[in-house]
C-alpha positions in Angstrom: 216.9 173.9 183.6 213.5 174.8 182.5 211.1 171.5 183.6 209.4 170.5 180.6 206.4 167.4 180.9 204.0 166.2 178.1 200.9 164.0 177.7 201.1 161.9 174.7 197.4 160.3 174.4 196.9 158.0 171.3 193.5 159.0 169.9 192.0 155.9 169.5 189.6 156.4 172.2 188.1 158.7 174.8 190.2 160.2 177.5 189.5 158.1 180.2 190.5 158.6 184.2 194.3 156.6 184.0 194.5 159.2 181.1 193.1 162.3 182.9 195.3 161.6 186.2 198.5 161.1 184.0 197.5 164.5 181.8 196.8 166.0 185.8 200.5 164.5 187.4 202.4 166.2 184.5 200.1 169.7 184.0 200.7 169.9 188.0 204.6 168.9 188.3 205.2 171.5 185.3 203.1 174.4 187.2 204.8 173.5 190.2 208.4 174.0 189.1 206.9 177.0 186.7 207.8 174.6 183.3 206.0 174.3 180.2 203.4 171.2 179.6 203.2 169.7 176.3 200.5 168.1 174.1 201.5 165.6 171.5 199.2 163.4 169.7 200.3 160.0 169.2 198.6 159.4 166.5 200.8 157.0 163.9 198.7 153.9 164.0 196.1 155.0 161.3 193.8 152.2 161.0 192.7 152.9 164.7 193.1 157.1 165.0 190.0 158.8 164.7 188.7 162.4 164.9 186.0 161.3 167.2 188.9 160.4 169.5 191.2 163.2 169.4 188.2 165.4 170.2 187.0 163.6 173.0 190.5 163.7 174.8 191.3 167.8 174.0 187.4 168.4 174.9 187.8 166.1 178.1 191.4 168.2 178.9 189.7 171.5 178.4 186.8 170.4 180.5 189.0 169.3 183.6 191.0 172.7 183.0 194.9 171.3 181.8 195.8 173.5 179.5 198.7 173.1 177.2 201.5 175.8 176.5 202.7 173.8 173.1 200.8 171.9 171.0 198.7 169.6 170.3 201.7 167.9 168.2 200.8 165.5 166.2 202.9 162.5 165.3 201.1 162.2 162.1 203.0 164.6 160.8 206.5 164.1 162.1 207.5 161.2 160.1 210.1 162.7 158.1 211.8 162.6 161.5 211.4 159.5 163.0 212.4 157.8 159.5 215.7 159.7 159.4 216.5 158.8 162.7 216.4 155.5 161.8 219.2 155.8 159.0 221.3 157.4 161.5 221.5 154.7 163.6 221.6 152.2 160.3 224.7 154.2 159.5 226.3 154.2 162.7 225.4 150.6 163.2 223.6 150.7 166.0 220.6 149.5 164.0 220.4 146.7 161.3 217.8 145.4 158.4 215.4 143.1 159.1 214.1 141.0 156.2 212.7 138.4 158.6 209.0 137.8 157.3 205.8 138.2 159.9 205.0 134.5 159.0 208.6 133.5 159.8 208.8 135.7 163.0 205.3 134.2 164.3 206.2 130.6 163.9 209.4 131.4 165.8 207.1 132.8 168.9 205.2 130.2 168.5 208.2 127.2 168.9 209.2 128.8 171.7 206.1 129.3 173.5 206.1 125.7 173.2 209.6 125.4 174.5 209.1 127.4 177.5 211.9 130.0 176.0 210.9 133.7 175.5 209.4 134.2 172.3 212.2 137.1 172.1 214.0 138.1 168.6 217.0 136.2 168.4 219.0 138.9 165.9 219.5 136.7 163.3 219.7 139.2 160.7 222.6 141.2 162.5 225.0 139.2 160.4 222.4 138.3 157.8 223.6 138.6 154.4 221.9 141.0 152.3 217.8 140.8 150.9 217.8 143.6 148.1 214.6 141.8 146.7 212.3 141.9 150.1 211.4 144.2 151.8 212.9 144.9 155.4 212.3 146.0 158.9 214.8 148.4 160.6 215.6 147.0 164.0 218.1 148.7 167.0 220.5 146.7 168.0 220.6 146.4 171.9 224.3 145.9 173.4 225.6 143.7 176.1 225.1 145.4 179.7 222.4 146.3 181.7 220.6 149.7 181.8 219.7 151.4 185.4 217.6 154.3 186.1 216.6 155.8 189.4 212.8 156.3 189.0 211.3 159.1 190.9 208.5 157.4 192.5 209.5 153.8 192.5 213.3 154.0 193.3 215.9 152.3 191.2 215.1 149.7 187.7 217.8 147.7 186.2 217.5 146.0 183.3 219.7 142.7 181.7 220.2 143.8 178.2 220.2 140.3 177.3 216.4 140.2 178.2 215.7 142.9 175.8 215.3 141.6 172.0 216.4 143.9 169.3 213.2 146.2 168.6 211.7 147.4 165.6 212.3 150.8 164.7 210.8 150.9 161.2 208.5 148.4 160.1 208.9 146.5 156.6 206.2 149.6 155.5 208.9 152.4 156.5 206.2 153.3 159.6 208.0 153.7 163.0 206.7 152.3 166.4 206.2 153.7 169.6 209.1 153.3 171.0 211.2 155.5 168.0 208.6 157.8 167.7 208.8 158.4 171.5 212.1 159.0 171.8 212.7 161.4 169.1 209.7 163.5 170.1 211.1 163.7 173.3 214.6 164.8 172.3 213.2 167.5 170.0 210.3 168.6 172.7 213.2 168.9 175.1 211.1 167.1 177.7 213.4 167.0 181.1 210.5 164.7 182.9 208.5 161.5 181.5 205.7 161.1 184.1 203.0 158.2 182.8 201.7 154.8 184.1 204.0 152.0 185.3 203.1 149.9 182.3 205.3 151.2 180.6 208.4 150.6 182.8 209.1 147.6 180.2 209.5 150.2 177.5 212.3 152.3 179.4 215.2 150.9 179.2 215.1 150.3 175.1 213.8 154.3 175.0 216.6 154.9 177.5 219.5 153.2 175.0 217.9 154.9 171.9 218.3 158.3 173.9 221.8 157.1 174.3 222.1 155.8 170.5 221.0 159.1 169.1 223.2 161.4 171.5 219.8 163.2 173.1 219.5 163.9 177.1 218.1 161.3 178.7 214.9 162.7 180.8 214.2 161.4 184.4 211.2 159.3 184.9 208.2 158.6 187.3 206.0 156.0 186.7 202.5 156.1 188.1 201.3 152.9 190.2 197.8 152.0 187.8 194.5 152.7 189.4 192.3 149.7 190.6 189.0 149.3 190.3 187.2 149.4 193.4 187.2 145.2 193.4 190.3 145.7 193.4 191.4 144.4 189.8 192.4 146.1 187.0 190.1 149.1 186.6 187.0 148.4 184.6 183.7 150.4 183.1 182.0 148.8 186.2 184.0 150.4 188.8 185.1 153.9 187.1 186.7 152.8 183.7 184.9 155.1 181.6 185.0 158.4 179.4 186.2 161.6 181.7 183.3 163.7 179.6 180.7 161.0 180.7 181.1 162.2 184.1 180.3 165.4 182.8 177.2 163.9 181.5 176.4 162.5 184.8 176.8 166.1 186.4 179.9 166.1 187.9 182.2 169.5 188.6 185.5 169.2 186.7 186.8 170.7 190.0 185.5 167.6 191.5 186.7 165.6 189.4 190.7 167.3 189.8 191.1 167.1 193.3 190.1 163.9 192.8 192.3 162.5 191.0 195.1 164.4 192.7 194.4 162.4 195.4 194.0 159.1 193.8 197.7 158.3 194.8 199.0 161.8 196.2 198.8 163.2 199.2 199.5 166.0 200.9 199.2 165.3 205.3 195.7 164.5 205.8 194.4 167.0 203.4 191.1 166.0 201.5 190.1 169.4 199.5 192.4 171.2 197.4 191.4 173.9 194.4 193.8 173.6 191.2 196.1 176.7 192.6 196.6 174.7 195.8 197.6 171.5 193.8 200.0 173.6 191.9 201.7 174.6 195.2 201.9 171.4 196.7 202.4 169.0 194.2 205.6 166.9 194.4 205.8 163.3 193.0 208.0 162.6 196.3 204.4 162.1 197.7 202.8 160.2 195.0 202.4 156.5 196.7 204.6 153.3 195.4 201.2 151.3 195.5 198.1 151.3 193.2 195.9 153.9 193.7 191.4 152.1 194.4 188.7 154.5 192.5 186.3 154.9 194.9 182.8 156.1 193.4 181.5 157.1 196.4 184.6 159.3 197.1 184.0 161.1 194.3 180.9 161.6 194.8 181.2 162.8 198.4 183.7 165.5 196.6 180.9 166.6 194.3 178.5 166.9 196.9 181.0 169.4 198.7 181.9 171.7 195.5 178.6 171.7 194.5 177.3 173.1 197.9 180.5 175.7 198.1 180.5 176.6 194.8 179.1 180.1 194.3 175.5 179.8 192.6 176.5 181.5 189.5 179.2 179.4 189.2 177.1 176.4 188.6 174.0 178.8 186.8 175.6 177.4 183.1 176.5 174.1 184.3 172.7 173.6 185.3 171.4 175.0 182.7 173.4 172.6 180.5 171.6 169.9 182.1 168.1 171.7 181.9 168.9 171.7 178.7 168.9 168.2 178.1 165.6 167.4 179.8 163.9 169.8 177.7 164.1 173.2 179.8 165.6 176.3 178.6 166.1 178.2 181.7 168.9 180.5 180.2 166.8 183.8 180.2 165.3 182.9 183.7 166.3 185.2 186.5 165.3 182.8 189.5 168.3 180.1 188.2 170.7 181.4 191.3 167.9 181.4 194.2 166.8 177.9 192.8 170.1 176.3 192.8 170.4 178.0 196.1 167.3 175.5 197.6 168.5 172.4 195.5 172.6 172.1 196.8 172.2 170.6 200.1 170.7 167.4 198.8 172.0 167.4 195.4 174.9 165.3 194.9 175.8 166.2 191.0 174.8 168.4 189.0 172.1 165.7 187.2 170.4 165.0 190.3 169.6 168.9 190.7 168.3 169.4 187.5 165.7 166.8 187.9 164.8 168.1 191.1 164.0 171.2 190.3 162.1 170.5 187.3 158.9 171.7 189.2 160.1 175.0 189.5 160.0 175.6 185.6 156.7 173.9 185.1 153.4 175.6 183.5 150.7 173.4 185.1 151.7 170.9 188.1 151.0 166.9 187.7 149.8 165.7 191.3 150.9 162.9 192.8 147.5 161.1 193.6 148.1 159.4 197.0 149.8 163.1 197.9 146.6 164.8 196.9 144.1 162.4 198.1 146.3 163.3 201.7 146.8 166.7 202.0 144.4 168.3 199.3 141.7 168.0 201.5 138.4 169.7 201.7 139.3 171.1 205.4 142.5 172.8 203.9 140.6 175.1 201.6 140.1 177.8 203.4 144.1 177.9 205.0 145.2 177.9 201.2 142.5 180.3 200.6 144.0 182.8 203.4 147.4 182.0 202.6 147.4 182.9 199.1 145.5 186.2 200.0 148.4 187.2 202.8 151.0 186.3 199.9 149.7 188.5 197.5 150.7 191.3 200.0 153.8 190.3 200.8 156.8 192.7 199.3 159.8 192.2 198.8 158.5 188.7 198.2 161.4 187.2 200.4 162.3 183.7 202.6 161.6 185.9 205.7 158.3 188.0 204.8 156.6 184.2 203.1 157.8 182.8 206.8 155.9 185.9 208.2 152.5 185.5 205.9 152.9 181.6 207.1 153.0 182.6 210.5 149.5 185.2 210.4 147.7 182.3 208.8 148.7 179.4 211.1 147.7 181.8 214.4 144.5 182.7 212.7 142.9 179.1 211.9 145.3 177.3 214.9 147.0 175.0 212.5 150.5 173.5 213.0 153.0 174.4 211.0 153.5 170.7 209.2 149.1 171.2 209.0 149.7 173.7 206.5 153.3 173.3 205.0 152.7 169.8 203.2 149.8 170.9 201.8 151.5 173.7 200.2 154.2 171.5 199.0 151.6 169.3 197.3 150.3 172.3 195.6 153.4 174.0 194.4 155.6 170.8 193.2 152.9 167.8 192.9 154.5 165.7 195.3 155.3 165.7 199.5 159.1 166.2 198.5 161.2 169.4 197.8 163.5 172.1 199.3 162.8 174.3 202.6 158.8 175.2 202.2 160.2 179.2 202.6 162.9 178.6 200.5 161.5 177.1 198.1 158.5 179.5 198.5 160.8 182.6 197.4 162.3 180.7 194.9 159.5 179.8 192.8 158.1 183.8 192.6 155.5 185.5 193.7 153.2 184.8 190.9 153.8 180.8 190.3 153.3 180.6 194.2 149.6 181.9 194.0 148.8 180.5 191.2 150.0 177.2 192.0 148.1 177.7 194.9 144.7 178.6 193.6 145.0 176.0 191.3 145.3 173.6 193.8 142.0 174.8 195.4 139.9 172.5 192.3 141.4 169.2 193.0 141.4 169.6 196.9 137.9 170.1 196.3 137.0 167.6 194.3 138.9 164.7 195.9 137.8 165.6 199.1 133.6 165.2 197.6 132.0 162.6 200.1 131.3 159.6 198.7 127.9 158.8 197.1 125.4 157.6 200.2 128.1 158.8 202.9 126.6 161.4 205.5 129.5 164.3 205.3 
């Protein structure tokens, strides 16, 4: 038996992580038993599909790298199918009309709300005599018994039939629901293994008996435990809830991002970091946990922090300059993008944060920081920046080590400290007492912004370091 999986998204909104991790269960259980994952769009409620939506999710899915081998099916276009599915089972008489009006069905849930009785379908119309004049629903109808199924990550699920109400196949409008559309797709797809979110463990057993109705395989199934927020309640915008690209807007690595998720209710010993071919290899859903899975932010970011630091520099050179991009800096042509993200990745923690940091390296004139100035631009420092920018203009290849070297000749020739001479610089070359490694950083700015960074500098130390009027110097 070939393994066969799909994600079925309903594009009436972004992709968001529940989504993602479901999309990242199935793309890794089919790689893992070398199957074929599936993409079929769900999208039969028309009033709340959109294009906006369906790109977000196959952008979001491209992004996070869970790529498809059939598809994107789109449900939209199946309904030929689903519709003569439905006269099969009217014909065999497992399904019967409906011509029970919404008004009439919703004063019915109502009453027994009130009752205390569960506002269920009480199959009136199975013995209903004919409506010709109205219009009718198609419902199935559910037999005695109960329905069992051994689910792969939370054990066995029975269900009484006599809790289930005869469902809706085909609404009074001829469109199917869910639960119809679901099961035929998934007979046709020849999908061996239904992995998605346990909240749909109350759809089961009808998809199960509409399997059986139509004569199609029934699949085996795994339902996912739901993933809290980090409060511990249901997960919300507040504590992770949110688009799967916005986290690529707030500079994360879709690497990052995988593993994860992975994690976020699998696990593999004590194991933290795992690439995607690793996942593939030790992905099982026998070590998926039974209990909900808590988004921790601050997980993920720790994850970030530690791809974006092993991640080769030109790996993350068009990620950045994404990011550049949107504050205003086209760095695409710029040669020192690998050597500067090489000074940023220690203290970046996504991919945001080091774009804004090193803003100063792509700078035409440098904005002081005034307090940092006043401090360090002083009128004794002059002559060390003077000398300094003299030794650099000598120094070649203009390298970390040979800039340490020129810092060295000039702090034995006016006795300075090291720190004497290195904040001063770093006021000079980025505005502010803050940035990467002074040698580093040095090597990655160039040769020529260095020194002229530096002798620009020399104005301002002077003039903030003028005594004041009636002050002896």
């Amino acid at each position: 038996m070939t393994v066969r999986t799909r994600f079925a998204p309903s594009p009436t909104g972004y992709l968001h992580i529940g989504g993602a991790r479901t999309a990242l269960f199935n793309y890794l259980f089919a790689r893992h038993n070398r199957g074929q994952f599936v993409l079929r769009i769900e999208d039969t409620d028309a009033a709340r599909s959109t294009g906006e939506s369906l790109n977000a999710i196959l952008e979001g899915m491209l992004w996070l790298d869970l790529k498809w081998d059939e598809g994107p099916y789109y449900q939209s276009k199946r309904l030929g199918l689903y519709r003569e599915a439905a006269a099969q089972l009217l014909e065999k008489n497992l399904a019967y009309r409906c011509w029970c009006a919404p008004e009439e069905l919703e004063e019915r849930r109502k009453l027994a709300l009130k009752e205390n009785r569960p506002p269920r379908y009480d199959g009136r119309c199975r013995t209903r005599p004919a409506q010709p004049a109205q219009p009718f629903a198609v419902r199935f109808r559910v037999p005695p018994g109960k329905t069992f199924f051994n689910d792969m990550i939370k054990g066995g699920i029975s269900f009484e039939h006599a809790e289930l109400e005869d469902l809706v196949l085909l609404r009074s409008d001829s469109t199917p629901t869910y639960n119809l559309c679901v099961v035929v797709d998934d007979a046709a797809m020849r999908i061996t293994h239904v992995i998605r979110g346990d909240d749909h463990i109350a759809n089961t057993p009808k998809q199960i008996l509409l399997y059986e109705a139509l004569g199609g395989t029934v699949p085996s199934f795994a339902h996912l435990p739901m993933i809290l927020g980090s409060d511990k309640t249901r997960l919300s915008k507040r504590h992770g809830a949110t688009s799967v690209m916005a986290y690529k807007e707030m500079g994360y690595l879709p690497h990052a991002l995988v593993n994860y998720l992975a994690r976020l209710g699998w696990s593999s010993g004590d194991e933290e970091i795992f690439g995607m071919n690793e996942l593939i290899e030790k992905f099982s859903l026998e070590n998926v946990g039974k209990s909900s899975g808590v988004f921790n932010p601050e997980k993920l970011l720790w994850l970030n922090h530690h791809y974006i630091k092993t991640t080769p520099a030109g790996e993350l050179k068009p990620l950045l300059l994404q990011h550049l991009k949107t504050l205003g800096v086209d760095a695409a042509r710029d040669e020192r993008c690998e050597a500067i993200i090489s000074t940023l990745r220690e203290r970046a923690k996504t991919l945001k944060e080091m774009a804004e940091a090193s803003l100063f390296y792509f700078r035409e004139k440098i904005s002081y920081e005034e307090k940092a100035a006043k401090k360090f631009l002083t009128h004794e420092i002059l002559e060390p920046l003077k000398l300094l920018s003299k030794k650099l203009k000598k120094v070649e290849p203009f390298s970390e080590d040979n800039v340490k070297k020129a810092f060295d000749e000039v702090l034995e020739e006016t006795g300075l400290k090291l720190g004497e001479l290195a904040q001063p610089v770093r006021v000079a070359l980025t505005g502010g007492t803050v940035s990467p490694g002074i040698f580093e950083m040095i090597a990655a700015l160039g040769k020529e912004k260095t020194i002229e960074r530096i002798e620009e500098s020399l104005t301002p130390a002077a003039a903030w370091s003028s005594p004041r009027p009636g002050k002896e110097e």
